[in-house]
C-alpha positions in Angstrom: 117.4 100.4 98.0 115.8 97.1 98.6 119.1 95.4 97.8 121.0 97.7 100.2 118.5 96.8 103.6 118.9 92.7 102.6 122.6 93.4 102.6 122.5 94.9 106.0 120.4 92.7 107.6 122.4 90.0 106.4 125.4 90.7 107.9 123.7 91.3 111.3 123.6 89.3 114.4 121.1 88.7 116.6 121.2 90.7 120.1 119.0 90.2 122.7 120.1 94.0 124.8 118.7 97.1 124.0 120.7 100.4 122.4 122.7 102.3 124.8 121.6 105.6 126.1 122.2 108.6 124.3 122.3 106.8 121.0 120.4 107.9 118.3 118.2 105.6 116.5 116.8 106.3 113.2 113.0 105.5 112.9 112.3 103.6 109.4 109.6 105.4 107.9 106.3 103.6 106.2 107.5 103.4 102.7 111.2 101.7 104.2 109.8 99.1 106.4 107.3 97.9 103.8 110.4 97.4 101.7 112.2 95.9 104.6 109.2 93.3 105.7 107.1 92.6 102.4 107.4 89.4 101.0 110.3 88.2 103.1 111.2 86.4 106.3 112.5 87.1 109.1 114.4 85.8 111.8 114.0 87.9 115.0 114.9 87.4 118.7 112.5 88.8 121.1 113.8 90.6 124.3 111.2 88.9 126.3 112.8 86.1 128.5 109.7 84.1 128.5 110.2 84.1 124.9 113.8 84.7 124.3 114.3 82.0 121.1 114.7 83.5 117.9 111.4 82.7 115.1 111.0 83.2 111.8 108.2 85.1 110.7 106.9 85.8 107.1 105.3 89.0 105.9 103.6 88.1 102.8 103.2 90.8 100.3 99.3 89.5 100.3 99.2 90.9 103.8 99.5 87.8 105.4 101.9 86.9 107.9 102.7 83.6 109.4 105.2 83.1 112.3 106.7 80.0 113.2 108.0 78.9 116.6 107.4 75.2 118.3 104.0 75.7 115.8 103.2 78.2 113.3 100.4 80.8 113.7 99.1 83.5 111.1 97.6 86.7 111.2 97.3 89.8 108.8 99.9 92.4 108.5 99.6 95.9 107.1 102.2 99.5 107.0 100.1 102.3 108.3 100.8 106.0 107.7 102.2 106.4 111.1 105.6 104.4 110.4 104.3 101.4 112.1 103.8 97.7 110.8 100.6 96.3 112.5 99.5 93.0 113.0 96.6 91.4 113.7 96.7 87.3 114.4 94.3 84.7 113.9 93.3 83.7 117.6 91.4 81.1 116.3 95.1 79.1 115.3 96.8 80.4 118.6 99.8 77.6 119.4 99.6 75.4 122.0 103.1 75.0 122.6 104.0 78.8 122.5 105.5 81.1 125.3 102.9 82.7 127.6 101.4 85.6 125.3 102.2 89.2 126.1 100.6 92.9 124.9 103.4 92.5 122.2 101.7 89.8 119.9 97.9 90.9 120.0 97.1 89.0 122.8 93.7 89.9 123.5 92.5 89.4 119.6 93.7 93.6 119.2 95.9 94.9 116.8 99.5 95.1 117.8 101.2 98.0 116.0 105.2 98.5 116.1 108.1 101.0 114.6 111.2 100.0 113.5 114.8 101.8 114.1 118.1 101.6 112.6 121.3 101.7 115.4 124.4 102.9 114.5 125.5 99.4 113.3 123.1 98.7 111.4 120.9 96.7 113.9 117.2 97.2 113.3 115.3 96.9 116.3 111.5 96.4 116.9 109.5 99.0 119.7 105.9 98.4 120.8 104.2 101.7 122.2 103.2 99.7 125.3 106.4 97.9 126.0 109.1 99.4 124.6 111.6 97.8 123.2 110.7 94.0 122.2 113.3 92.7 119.8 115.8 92.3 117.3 115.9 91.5 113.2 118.4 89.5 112.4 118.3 87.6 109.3 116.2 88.6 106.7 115.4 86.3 103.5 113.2 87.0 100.7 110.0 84.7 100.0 108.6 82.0 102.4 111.7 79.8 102.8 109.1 77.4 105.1 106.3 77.1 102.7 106.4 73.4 101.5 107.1 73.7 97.6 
């Protein structure tokens, strides 16, 4: 099953619109975006235009996430039972050189929870409760391709 979401995702491409109306998006549940996220990275494009630069971020299977733009921040990352991946950054390391901060990230040192769906094509897409839609996955690689060996 694993084998089948890397496959998917790595065929993607990274789009910046949101999914047309009337189409039905599937809604990953717990158990499939744990699968999808842990222990990999991934390259995702945010919808924001303040912030519209793909990153990379890492969803370590320790809980630990670290995402890297101009600079690198971390936080900690969990599934909860509500099909939703949560994270929770270190404000302490928050990057100089990074795009204003919105609700999206955790901006005011709260937890920022998100669902993924599927599209027709394929295209997993990242929703906040607050905002909406705030992204796209596009490439996904397992392990920490940035950590220094």
């Amino acid at each position: 099953m694993r084998l089948m979401f890397l496959v998917a995702i790595s065929s993607g491409v990274l789009v910046m619109t949101g999914c047309g109306k009337g189409e039905d998006l599937k809604t990953l549940s717990s158990a499939e975006i744990e699968i999808l996220l842990k222990g990999n990275t991934v390259t995702m494009e945010s919808a924001f235009i303040a912030q519209s630069r793909p990153f990379k971020q890492y969803f370590g299977a320790n809980g630990i996430t670290v995402q890297a733009t101009e600079n690198k921040r971390t936080g900690k990352w969990h599934v909860d039972n509500s099909n939703n991946f949560c994270i929770l950054w270190d404000m302490s390391q928050k990057p100089v050189k990074m795009a204003k901060e919105t609700a999206a990230q955790g901006a005011d040192n709260t937890e920022a929870c998100f669902q993924v769906k599927q599209d027709s094509q394929g295209k997993f897409k990242v929703y906040s409760a607050t905002l909406g839609y705030v992204g796209t996955l596009g490439k996904i690689v397992s392990g920490n391709p940035g950590k220094p060996k």
